[in-house]
C-alpha positions in Angstrom: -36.0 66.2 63.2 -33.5 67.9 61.6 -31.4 71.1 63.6 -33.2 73.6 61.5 -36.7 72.0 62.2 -35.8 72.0 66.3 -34.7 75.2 66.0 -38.1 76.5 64.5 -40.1 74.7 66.7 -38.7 76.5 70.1 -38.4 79.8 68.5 -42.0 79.3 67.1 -43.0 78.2 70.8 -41.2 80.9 72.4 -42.9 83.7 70.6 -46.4 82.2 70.8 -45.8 81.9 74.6 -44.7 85.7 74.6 -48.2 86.5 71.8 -50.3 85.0 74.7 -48.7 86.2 77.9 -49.4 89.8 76.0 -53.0 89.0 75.6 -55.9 89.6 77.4 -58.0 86.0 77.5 -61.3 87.4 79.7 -62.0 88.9 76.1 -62.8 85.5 74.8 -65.0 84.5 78.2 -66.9 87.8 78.5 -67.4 89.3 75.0 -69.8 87.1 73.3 -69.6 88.7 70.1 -65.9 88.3 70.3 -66.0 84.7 71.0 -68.0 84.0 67.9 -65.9 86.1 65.7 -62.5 84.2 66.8 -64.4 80.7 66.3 -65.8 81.6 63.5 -62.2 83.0 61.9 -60.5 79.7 63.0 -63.2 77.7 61.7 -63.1 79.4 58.1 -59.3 79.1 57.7 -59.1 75.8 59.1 -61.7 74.7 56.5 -59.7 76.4 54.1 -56.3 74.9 54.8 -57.8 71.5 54.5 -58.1 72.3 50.2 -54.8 71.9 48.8 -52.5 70.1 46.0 -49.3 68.8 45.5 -48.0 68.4 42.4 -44.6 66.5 43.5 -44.7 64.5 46.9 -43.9 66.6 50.1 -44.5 69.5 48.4 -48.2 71.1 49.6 -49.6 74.6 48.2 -52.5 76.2 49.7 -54.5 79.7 50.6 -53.3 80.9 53.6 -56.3 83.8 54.3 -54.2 85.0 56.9 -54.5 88.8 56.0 -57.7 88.9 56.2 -57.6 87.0 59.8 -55.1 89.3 60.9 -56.8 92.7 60.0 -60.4 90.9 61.2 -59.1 90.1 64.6 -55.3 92.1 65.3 -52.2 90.8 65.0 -52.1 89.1 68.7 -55.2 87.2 68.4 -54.0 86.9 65.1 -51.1 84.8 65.9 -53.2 82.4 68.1 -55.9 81.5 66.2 -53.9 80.6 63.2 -51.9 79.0 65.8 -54.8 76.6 67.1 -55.4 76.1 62.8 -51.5 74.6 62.6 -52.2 72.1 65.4 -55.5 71.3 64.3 -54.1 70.4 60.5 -51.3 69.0 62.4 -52.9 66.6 64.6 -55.6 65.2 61.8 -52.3 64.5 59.7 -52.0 67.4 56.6 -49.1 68.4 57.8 -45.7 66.6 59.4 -45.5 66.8 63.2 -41.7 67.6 62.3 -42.2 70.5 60.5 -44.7 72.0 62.8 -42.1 75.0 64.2 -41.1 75.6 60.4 -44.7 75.9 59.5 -45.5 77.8 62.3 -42.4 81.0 61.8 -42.9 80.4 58.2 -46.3 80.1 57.2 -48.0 81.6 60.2 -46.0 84.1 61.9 -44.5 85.8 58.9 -47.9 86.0 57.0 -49.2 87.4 59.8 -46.2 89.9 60.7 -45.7 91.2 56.9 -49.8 92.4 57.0 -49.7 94.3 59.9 -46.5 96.1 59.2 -48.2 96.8 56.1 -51.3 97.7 57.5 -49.1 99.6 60.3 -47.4 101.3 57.7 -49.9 102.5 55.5 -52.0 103.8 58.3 -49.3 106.1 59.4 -47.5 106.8 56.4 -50.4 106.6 53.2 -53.5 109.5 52.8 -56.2 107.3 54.4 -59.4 106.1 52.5 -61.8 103.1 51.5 -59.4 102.3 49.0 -56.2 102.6 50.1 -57.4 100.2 53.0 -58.7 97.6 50.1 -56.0 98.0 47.8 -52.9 98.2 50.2 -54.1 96.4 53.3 -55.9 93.7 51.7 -54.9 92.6 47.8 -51.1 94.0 48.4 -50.2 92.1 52.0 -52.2 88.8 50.6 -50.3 88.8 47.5 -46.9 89.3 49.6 -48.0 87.1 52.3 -48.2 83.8 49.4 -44.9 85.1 47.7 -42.9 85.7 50.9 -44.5 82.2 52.6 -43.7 80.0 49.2 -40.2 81.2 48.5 -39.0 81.4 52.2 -40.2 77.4 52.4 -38.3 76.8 49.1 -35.4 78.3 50.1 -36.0 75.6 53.3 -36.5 72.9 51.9 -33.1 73.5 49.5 -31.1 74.2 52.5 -32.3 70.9 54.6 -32.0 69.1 51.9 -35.2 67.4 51.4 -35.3 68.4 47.8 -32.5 69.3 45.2 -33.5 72.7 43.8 -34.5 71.7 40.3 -37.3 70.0 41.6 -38.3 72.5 44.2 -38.0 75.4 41.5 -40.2 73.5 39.1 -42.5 72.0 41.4 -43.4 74.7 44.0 -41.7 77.9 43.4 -42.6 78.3 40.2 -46.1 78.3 40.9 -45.6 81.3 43.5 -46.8 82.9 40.3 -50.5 81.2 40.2 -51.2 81.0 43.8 -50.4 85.1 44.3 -53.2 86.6 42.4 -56.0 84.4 44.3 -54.8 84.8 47.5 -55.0 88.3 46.5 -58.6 88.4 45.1 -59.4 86.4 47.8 -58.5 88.3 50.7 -59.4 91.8 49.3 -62.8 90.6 48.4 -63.3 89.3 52.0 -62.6 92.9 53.3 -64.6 94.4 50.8 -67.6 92.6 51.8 -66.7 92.9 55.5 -66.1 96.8 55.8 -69.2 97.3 53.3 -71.8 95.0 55.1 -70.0 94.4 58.8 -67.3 96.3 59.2 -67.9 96.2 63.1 -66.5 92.9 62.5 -63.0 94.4 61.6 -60.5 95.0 63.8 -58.3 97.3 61.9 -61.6 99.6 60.3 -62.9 102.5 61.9 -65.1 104.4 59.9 -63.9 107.7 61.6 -60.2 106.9 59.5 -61.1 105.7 56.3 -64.9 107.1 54.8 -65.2 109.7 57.5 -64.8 113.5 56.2 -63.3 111.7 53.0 
């Protein structure tokens, strides 16, 4: 393993540790409906993470669907149930053991961090409404969430030198471009559908903030 690799493993631990010392666990044992709605959310992504392509060796592309996990279920529980999705795809082999901790800051935590600081921010700072939540919470953060996640693991795998940039620019960055508007489309119509037929289901959606008196 390479410094950078070590490095993101123990900071990746480090915050998970912190996520889960912060989190209340008799949620999972005593709320039933809970339990089935965290299962259920890692089960989903997890079978989602398992589609993907490579069009160059080493380099992997695929949906992430982590804003709509982290408005479903908060950014804490969030964190750990993509968390147990990275070890699973680990441990059956899609991804490197060595580049677990990179995976983890990179294409876990920050996903997860930028849609909540959006959803954060638009809550306090944007007129509230059905579809400002859709529009900025949802389509926005999963289109940032694919462009922030590719390009950050470009600019990785450049400075570790696995890859000369003219291959990583052709082979993975470049198609930043087609994996955006999907992962877009995808997680806004997953809220749509959720706040329209269960929005008891979502975390982040009160009715009393967003159709309410609108």
């Amino acid at each position: 393993m390479t410094f950078l690799q070590v490095s993101s493993l123990i900071a990746f631990i480090v915050i998970v540790v912190y996520v889960c010392l912060k989190t209340d666990f008799k949620q999972v044992l005593e709320d039933k409906p809970f339990q089935h709605k965290l299962f259920g959310a890692i089960t989903c992504v997890f079978v989602l993470w398992l589609f993907r392509v490579s069009i160059y060796d080493g380099l992997v592309m695929h949906f992430l669907w982590l804003t709509s996990l982290t408005l479903v279920l908060g950014f804490r529980w969030a964190v750990i149930a993509a968390t147990i999705v990275l070890i699973a795809s680990t441990a059956i082999g899609q991804d490197p053991i060595a580049m677990f901790g990179v995976n983890g800051l990179l294409g876990v935590l920050l996903p997860i961090f930028l849609t909540y600081a959006v959803f954060m921010l638009t809550f306090h700072r944007v007129p509230r409404n059905v579809f400002v939540y859709i529009f900025l919470c949802a389509f926005f953060p999963g289109a940032l969430t694919m462009i922030v996640k590719m390009l950050s693991l470009s600019a990785y795998y450049w400075v570790d030198g696995f890859f000369t940039w003219d291959v990583i620019e052709y082979n993975y960055a470049q198609m930043t471009i087609l994996m955006l508007f999907p992962e877009a489309f995808f997680n806004g119509m997953t809220m749509t559908c959720l706040i329209v037929y269960k929005p008891d289901l979502v975390y982040t959606f009160e009715d009393k903030f967003y159709i309410d008196g609108k």
